[in-house]
Biopython code that builds the backbone (N, CA, C, O; Angstrom):
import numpy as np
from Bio.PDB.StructureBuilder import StructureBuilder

atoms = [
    (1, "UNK", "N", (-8.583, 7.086, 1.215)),
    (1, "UNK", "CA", (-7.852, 6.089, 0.445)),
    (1, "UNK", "C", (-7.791, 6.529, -1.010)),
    (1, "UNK", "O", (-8.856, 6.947, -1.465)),
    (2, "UNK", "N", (-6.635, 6.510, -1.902)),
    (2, "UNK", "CA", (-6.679, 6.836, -2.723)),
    (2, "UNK", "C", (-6.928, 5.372, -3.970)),
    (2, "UNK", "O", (-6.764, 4.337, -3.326)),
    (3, "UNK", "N", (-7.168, 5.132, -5.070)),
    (3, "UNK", "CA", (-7.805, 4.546, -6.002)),
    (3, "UNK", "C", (-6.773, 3.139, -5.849)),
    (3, "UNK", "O", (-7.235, 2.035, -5.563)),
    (4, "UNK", "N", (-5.910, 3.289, -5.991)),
    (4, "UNK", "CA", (-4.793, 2.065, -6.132)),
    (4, "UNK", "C", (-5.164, 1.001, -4.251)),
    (4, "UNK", "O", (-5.362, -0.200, -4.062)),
    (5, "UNK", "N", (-5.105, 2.164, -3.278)),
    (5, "UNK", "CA", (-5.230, 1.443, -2.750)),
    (5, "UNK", "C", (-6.921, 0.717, -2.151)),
    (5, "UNK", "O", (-7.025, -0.264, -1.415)),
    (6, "UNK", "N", (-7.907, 1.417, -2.643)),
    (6, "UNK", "CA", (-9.335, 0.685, -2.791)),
    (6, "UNK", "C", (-9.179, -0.671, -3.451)),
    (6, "UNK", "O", (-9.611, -1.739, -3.017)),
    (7, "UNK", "N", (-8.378, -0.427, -4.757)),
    (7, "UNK", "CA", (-8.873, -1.744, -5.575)),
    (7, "UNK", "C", (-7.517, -2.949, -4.917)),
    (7, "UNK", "O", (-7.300, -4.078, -5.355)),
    (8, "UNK", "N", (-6.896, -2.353, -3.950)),
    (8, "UNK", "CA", (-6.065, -3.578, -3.716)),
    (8, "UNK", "C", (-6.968, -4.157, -2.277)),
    (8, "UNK", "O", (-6.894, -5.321, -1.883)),
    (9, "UNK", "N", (-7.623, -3.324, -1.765)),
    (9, "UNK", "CA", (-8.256, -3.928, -0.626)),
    (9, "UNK", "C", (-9.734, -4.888, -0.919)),
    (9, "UNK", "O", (-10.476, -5.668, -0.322)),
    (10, "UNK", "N", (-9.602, -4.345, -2.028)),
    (10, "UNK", "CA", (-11.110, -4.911, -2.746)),
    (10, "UNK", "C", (-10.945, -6.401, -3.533)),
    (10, "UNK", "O", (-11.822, -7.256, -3.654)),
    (11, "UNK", "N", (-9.513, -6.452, -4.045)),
    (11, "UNK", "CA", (-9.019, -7.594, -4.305)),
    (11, "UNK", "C", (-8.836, -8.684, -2.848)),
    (11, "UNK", "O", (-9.039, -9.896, -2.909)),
    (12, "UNK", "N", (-8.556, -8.194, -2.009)),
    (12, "UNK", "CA", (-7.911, -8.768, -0.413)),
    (12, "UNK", "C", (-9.247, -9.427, -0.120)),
    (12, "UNK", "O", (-9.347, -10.650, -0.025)),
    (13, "UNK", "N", (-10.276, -8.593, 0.021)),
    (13, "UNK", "CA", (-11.038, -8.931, 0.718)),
    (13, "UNK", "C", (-11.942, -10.106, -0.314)),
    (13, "UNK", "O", (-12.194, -11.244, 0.083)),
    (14, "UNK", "N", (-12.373, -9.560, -1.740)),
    (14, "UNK", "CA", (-12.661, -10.870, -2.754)),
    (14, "UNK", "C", (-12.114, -12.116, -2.869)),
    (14, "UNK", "O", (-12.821, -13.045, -3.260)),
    (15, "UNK", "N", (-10.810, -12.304, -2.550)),
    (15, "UNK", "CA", (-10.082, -13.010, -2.257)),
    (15, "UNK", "C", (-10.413, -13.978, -0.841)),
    (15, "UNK", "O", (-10.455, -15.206, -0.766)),
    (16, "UNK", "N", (-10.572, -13.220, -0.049)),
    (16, "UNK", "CA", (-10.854, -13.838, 1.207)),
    (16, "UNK", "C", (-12.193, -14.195, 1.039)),
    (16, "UNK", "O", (-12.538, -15.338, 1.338)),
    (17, "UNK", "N", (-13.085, -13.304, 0.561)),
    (17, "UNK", "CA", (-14.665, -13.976, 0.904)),
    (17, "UNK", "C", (-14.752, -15.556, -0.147)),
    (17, "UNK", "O", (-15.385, -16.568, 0.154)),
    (18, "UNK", "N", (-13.793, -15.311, -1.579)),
    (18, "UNK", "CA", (-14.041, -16.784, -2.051)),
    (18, "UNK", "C", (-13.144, -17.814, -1.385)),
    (18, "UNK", "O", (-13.231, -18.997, -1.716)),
    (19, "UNK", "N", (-12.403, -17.462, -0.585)),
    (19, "UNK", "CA", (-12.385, -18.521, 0.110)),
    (19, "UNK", "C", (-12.387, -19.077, 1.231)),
    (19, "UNK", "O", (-11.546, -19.769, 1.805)),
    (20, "UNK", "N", (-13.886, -18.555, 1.642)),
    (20, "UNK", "CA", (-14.345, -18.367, 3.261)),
    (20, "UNK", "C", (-14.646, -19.582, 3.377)),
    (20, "UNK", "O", (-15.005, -20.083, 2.311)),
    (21, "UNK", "N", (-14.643, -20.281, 4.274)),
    (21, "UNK", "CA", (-14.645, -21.625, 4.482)),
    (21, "UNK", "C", (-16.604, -21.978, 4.975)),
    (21, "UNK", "O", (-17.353, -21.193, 5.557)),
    (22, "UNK", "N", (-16.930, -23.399, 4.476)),
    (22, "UNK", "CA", (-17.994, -23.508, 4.492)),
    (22, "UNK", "C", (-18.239, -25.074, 5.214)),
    (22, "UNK", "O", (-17.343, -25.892, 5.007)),
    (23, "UNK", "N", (-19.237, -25.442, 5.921)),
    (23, "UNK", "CA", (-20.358, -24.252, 5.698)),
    (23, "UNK", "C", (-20.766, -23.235, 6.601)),
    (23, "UNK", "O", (-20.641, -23.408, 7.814)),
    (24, "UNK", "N", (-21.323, -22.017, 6.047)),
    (24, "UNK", "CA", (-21.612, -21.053, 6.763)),
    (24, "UNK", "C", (-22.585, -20.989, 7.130)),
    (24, "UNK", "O", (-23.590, -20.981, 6.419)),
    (25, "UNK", "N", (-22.559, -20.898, 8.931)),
    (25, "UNK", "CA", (-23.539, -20.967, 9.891)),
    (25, "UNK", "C", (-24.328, -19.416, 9.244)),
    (25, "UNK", "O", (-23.936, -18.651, 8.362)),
    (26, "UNK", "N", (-25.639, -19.380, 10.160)),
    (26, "UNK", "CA", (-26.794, -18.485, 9.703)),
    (26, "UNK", "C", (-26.325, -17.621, 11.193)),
    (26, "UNK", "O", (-27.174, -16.745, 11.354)),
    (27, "UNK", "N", (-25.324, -17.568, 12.277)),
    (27, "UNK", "CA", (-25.303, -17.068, 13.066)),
    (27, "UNK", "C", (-23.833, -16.550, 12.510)),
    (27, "UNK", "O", (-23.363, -16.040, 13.527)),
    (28, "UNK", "N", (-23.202, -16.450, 11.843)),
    (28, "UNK", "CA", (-21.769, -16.034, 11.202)),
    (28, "UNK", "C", (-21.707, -14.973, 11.301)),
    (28, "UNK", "O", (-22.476, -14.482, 10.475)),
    (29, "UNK", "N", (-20.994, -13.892, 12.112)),
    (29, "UNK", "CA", (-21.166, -12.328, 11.604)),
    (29, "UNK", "C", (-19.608, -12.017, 10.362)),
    (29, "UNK", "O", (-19.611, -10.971, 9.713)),
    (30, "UNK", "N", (-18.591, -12.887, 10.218)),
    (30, "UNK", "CA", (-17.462, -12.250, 10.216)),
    (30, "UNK", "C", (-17.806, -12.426, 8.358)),
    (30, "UNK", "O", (-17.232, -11.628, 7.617)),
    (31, "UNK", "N", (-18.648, -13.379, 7.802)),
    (31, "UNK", "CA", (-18.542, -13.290, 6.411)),
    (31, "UNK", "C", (-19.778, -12.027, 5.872)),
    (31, "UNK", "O", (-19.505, -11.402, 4.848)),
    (32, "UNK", "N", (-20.884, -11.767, 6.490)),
    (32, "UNK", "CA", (-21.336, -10.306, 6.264)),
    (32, "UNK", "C", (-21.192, -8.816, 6.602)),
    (32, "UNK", "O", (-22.006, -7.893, 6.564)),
    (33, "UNK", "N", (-19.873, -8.879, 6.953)),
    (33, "UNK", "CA", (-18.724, -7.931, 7.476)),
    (33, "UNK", "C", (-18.065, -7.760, 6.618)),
    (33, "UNK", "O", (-18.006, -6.671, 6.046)),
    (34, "UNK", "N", (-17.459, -8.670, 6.320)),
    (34, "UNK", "CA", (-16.559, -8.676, 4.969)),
    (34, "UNK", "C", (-17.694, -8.618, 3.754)),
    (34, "UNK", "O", (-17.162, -9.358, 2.926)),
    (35, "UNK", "N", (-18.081, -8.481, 3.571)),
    (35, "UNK", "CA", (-19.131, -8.007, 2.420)),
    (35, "UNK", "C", (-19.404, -6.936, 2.375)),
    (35, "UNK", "O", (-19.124, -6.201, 1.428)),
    (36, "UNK", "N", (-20.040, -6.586, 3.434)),
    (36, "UNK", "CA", (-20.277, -4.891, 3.698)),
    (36, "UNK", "C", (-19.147, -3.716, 3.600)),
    (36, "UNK", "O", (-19.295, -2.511, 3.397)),
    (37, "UNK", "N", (-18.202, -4.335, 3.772)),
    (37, "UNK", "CA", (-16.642, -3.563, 3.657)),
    (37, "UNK", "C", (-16.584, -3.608, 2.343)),
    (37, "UNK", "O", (-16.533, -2.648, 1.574)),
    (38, "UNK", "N", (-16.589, -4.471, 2.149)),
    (38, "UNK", "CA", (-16.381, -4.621, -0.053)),
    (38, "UNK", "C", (-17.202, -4.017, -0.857)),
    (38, "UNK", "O", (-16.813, -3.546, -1.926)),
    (39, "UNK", "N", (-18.895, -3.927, -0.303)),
    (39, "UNK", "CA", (-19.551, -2.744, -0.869)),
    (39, "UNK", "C", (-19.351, -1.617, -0.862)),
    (39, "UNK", "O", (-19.542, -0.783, -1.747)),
    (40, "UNK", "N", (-18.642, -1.433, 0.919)),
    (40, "UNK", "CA", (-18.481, 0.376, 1.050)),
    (40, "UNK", "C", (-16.932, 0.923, 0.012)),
    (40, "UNK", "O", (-16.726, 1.954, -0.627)),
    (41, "UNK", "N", (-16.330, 0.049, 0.178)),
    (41, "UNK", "CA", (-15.222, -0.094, -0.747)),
    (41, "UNK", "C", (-15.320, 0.244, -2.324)),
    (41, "UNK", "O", (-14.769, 1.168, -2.922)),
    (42, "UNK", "N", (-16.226, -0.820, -2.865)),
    (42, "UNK", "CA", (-16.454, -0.146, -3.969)),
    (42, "UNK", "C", (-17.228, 1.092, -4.660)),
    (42, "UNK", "O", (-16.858, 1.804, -5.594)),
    (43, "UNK", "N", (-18.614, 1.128, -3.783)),
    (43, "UNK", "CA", (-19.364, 2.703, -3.792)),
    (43, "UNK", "C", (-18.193, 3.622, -3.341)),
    (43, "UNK", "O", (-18.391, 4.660, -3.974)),
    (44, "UNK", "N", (-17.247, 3.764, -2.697)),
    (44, "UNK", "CA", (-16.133, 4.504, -2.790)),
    (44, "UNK", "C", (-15.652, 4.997, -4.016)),
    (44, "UNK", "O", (-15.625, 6.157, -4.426)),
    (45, "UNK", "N", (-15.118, 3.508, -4.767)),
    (45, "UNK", "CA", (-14.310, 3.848, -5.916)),
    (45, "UNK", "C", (-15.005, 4.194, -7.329)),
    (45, "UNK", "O", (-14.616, 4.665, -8.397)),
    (46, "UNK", "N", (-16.454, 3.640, -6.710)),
    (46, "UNK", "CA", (-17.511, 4.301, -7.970)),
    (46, "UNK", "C", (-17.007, 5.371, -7.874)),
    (46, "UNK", "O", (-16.336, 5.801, -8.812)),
    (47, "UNK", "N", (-17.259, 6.409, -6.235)),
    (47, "UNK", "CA", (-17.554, 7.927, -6.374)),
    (47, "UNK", "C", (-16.381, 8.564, -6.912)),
    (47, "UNK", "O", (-16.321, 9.793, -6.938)),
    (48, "UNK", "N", (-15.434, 7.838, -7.349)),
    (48, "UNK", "CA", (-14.222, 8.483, -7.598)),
    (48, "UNK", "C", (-14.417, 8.581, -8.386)),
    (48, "UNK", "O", (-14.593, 9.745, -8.747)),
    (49, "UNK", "N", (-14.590, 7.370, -9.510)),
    (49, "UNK", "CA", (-14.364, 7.246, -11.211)),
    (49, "UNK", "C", (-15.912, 8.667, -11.811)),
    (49, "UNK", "O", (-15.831, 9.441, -12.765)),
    (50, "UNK", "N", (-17.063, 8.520, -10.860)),
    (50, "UNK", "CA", (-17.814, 10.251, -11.482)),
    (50, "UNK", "C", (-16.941, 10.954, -11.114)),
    (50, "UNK", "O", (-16.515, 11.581, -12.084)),
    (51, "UNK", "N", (-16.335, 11.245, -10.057)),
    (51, "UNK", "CA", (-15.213, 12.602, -10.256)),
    (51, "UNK", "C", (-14.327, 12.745, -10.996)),
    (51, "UNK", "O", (-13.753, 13.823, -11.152)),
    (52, "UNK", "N", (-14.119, 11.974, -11.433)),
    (52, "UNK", "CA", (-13.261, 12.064, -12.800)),
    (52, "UNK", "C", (-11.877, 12.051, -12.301)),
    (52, "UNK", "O", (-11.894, 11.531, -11.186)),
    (53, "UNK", "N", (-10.257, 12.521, -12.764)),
    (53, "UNK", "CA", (-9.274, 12.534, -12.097)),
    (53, "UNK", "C", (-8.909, 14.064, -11.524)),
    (53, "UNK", "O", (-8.096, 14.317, -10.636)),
    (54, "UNK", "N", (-9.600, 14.865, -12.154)),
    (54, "UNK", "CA", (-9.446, 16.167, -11.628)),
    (54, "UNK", "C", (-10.473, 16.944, -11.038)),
    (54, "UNK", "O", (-11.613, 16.672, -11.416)),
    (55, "UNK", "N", (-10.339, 17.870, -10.179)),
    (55, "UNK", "CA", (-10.929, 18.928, -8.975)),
    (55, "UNK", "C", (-11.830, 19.437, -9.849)),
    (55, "UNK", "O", (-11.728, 19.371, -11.074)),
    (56, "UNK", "N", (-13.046, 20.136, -9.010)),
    (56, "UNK", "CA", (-13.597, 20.861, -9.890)),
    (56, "UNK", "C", (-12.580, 22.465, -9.832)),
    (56, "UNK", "O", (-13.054, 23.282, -10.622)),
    (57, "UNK", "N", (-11.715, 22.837, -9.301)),
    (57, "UNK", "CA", (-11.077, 23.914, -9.206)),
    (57, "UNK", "C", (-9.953, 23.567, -10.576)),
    (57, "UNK", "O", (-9.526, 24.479, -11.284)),
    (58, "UNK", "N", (-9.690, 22.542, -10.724)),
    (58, "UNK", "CA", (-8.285, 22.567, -11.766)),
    (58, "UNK", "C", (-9.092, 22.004, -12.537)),
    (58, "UNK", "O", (-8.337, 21.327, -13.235)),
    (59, "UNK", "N", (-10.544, 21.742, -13.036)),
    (59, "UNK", "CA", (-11.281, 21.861, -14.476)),
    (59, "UNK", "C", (-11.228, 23.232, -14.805)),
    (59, "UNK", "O", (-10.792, 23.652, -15.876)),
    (60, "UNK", "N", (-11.772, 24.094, -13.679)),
    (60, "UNK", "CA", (-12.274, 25.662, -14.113)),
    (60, "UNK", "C", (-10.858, 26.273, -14.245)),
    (60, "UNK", "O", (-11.031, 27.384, -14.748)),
    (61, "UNK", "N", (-9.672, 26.090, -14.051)),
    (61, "UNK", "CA", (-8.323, 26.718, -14.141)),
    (61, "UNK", "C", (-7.886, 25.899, -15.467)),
    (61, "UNK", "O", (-7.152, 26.667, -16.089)),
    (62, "UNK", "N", (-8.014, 24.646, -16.196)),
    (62, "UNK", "CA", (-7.741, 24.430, -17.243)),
    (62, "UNK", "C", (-8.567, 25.044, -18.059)),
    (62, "UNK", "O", (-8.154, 24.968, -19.216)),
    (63, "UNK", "N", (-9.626, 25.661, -17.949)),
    (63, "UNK", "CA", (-10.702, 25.878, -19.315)),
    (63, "UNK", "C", (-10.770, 27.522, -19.053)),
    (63, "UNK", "O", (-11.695, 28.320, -19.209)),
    (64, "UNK", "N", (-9.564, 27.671, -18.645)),
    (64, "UNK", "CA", (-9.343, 29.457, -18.572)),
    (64, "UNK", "C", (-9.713, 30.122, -17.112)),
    (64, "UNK", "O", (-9.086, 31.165, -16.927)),
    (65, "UNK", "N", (-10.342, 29.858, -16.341)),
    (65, "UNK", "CA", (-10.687, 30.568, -15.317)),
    (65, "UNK", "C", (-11.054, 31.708, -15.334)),
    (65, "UNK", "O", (-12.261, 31.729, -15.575)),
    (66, "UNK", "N", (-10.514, 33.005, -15.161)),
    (66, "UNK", "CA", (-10.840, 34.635, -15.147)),
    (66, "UNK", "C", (-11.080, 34.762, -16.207)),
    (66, "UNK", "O", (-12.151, 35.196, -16.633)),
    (67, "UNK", "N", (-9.845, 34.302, -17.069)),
    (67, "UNK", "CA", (-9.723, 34.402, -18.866)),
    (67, "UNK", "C", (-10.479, 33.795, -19.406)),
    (67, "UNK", "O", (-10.305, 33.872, -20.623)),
    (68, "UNK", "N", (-11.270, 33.198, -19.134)),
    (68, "UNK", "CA", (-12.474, 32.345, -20.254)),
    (68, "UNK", "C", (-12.994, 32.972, -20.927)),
    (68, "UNK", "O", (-13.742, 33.829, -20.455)),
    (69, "UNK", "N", (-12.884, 32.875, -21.964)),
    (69, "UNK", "CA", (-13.973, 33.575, -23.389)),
    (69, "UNK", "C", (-15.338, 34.033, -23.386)),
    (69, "UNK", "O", (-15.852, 34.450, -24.425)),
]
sb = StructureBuilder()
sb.init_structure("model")
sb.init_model(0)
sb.init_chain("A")
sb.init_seg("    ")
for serial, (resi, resn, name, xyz) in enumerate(atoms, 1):
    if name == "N":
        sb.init_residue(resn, " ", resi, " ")
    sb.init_atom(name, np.array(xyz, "f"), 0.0, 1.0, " ", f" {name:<3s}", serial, name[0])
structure = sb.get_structure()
């Protein structure tokens, strides 16, 4: 998934968990499902934002590559 579409699923699903209807039984699986998706979702888009927007191959090709000083 690329970044635009994490944070639109991450909106979908925030969306849905505030307005999961209550009250919520202690036997519920479908509202700690949807949670767990929204965590893996966002530790996703964490790991993106440390990678920064570029490769480590097109850092080392912007900062000269062969030609580096």
């Amino acid at each position: 998934m690329n970044r635009a579409d994490l944070q639109h699923r991450i909106a979908e699903l925030s969306e849905e968990i505030r307005h999961y209807p209550t009250p919520i039984a202690r036997c519920d699986l479908h509202l700690p499902a949807l949670l767990d998706e929204r965590s893996e979702l966002v530790k996703e888009l964490e790991q993106l934002d440390e990678q920064g927007s570029c490769s480590p191959a097109a850092i080392w090709i912007n900062d000269g590559g062969f030609h580096a000083a």
